[in-house]
N, C-alpha and C positions, 0 to 999 in steps of 0.2 A: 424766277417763276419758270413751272415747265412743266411736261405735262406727267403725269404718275400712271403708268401701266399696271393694268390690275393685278399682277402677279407678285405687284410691291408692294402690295397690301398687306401681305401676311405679315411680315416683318415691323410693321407699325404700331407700337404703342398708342400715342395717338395720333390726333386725327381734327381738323379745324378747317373750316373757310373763313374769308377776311374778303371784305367789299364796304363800298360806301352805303349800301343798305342792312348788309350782314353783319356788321363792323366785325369782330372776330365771333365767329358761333362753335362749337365743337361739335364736333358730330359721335353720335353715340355707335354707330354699325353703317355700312355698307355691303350688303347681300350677306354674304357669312362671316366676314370680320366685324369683328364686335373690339371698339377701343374704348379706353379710360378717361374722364376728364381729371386729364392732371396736371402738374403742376407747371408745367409750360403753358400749359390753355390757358391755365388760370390766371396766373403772370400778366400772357397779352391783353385778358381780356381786362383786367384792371388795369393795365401799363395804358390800351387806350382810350378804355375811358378817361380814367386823370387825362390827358391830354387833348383830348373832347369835349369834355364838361367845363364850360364856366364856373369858377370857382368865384365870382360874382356876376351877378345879370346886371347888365346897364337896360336902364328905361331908356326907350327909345326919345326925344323929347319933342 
């Protein structure tokens, strides 16, 4: 992690934030750069779902 000076922007294809409320979101534009959601967004953002999602719910008892 670190910080992204906005002159690195230009050079970006895309573009995401990742948090425990965000979990991973893409972002579409920041002031005049405008990015792709592709296929690395996409990847994470199903890589962590599966990994988050109960693939069965236990009843509490």
């Amino acid at each position: 992690e670190r910080a992204i000076l906005p002159e690195e922007l230009e050079g970006f294809e895309q573009c995401f934030l990742t948090g425990t409320a965000a979990e991973v979101t893409p972002v579409s534009e920041i002031g005049p750069y405008r990015f792709e959601v592709g296929e690395i967004a996409k990847n994470l953002m199903n890589d962590y779902s599966m990994a988050v999602q109960p693939k069965h719910a236990i009843a509490a008892e």
